[in-house]
Each structure stands twice: as structure tokens, then as C-alpha cells.
C-alpha positions, 0 to 999 in steps of 0.5 A: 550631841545637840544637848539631847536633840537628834543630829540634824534638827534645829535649837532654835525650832526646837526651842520656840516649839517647847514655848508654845507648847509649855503656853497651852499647856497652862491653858488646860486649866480652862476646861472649856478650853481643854473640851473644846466644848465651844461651838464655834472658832470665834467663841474658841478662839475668844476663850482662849484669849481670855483665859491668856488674858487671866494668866497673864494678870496672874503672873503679874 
């Protein structure tokens, strides 16, 4: 057993994809993130570097 992986798949891949998915799932506490209540992807993606931005401060 691959610590609860199925045969075949890959720990590393698996590894980096649980990051990012642990990343975006702080950034749901940004509910025009979460809405996606902007209208384009500049301002969308602009939101979300700034809310990166706010949570990394907050770790520090």
C-alpha cells in the first residue's frame, strides 16, 4: 500500500496537489474570491494575489 494511495499513482503529484488545494481552500475566506463575483480575469486574478498577499502577512 502507497500510505493510502491507490497502486500506480504517484507521491510526489499527489503531494503538490494536496498544497495547492490546502492554498485555495484558505483563500474561501475571501468571499468575492469564493463568488467569483468579479467581472473579469485581471480583477479575479488581482483579488486573488491580494488576499495571498493578507494571509501571508497573517502568518508572519
Amino acid at each position: 500500500m502507497n500510505g493510502g494511495l491507490s497502486p500506480g499513482s504517484d507521491p510526489e503529484i499527489h503531494r503538490r496537489r494536496d498544497t495547492v488545494e490546502r492554498r485555495f481552500s484558505h483563500l474561501e475566506g475571501f468571499r468575492e474570491i469564493v463568488t467569483g463575483y468579479d467581472k473579469t480575469a485581471t480583477s479575479y486574478e488581482a483579488a486573488i494575489t491580494l488576499a495571498s498577499y493578507v494571509l501571508r502577512a497573517r502568518s508572519v
